[in-house]
C-alpha positions, 0 to 999 in steps of 0.5 A, a space after each residue: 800505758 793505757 793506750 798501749 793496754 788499748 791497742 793489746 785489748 784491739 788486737 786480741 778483738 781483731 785476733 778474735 773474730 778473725 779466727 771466727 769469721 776464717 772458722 764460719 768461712 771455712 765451714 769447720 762446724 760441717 766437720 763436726 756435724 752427726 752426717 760427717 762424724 758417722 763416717 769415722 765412727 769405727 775409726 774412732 771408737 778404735 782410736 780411744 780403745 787404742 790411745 785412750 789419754 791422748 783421745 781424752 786431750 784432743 776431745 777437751 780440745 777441740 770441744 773448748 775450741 769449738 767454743 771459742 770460735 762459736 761453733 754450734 756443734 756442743 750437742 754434737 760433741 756432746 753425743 760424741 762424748 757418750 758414744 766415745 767414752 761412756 755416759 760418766 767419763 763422757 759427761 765429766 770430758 764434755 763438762 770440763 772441756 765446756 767449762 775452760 771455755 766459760 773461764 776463758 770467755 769469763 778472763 777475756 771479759 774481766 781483764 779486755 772490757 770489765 774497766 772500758 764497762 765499768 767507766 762508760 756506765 758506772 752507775 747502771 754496773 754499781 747495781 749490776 755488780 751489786 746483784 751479782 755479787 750476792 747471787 751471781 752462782 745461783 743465776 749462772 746456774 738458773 741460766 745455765 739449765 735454760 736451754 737456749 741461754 749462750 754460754 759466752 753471754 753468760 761467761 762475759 755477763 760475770 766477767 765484768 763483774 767482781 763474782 770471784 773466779 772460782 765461784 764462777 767455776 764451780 756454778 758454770 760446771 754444775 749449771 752444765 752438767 745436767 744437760 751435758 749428761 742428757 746429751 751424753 747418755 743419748 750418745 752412750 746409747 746409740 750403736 752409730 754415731 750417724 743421727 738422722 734429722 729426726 733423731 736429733 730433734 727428738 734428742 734436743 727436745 728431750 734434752 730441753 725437757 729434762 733442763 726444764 725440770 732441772 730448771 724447776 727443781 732449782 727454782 723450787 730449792 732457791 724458794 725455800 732458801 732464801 
């Protein structure tokens, strides 16, 4: 029984970063990039106006599949969401479609290497576990409002723990949705979705400000909370 629970745990690995490598082999981030997304804005636009719900579920998809594959194109999307959808659907559509992702990585780790961690360090993961089950939503959302903290190290770091799902839900969704909503607002308020090299700069530095302040805000809330 365990070696067969190790080779499923081997294939799922190998079926994972295969698809990754063929991703970054193939390059399908550069079909998601501002410069190839511009040439279809029209196109697009039409499309939602035309089958809204369908839109909706390819959207969802392929935000969470970008996510699964370690695509760098979350802004990307991001800005697509607003300029597709409006800043309050956008904000809730790339939301969402960002937090399956978080539970897929956080269920991978949980039931594919939670058991292998816990048994090769039992004593370091006695305390790891030990902190993050007394204050793991309050550090997934803290990390969630960095803005250069990977979502998947994240998912993983909780998945091996005993956080229970739900809490991890709950915490990831709203660690994202301030600099989900920075992100999708830009993308309300440009008339093409074609940014230059400047303007997406500007967009992530703003973008890190704003998480910033939200960063600060929530530590000042946990202060007076403890």
């Amino acid at each position: 029984m365990r070696r067969r629970e190790y080779y499923l745990r081997l294939l799922v690995l190998l079926i994972f970063v295969v698809a990754i490598a063929a991703a970054r082999f193939f390059g399908l981030y550069e079909y998601m990039s501002f410069e190839k997304l511009s040439a279809y804005g029209t196109y697009l636009t039409s499309y939602v106006q035309q089958h809204y719900v369908r839109a909706v579920g390819m959207y969802v998809f392929a935000f969470t599949a970008s996510m699964l594959l370690l695509l760098p194109v979350a802004i990307v999307l991001c800005v697509l969401g607003g300029f597709l959808f409006g800043v309050l659907a956008g904000t809730l559509y790339a939301t969402i479609s960002a937090t399956i992702g978080s539970i897929i990585f956080f269920l991978a780790a949980r039931y594919l290497f939670a058991r292998i961690i816990h048994r090769a360090y039992a004593k370091q993961y006695e305390a790891f576990d030990r902190e993050f089950e007394k204050n793991g939503a309050r550090y997934i959302i803290m990390m969630h409002l960095l803005p250069a903290t990977p979502v998947v190290l994240m998912a993983f770091c909780a998945g091996i723990s005993e956080l229970p799902l739900l809490t991890f839900s709950w915490a990831t969704c709203v660690g994202l949705l301030p600099g989900t909503c920075a992100y999708v607002l830009v993308g309300s308020h440009v008339q093409s979705i074609g940014l230059h090299a400047d303007m997406t700069s500007a967009l992530v530095l703003v973008a890190r400000l704003a998480a910033a302040l939200m960063l600060a805000a929530f530590l000042l809330w946990m202060r007076r909370n403890r």
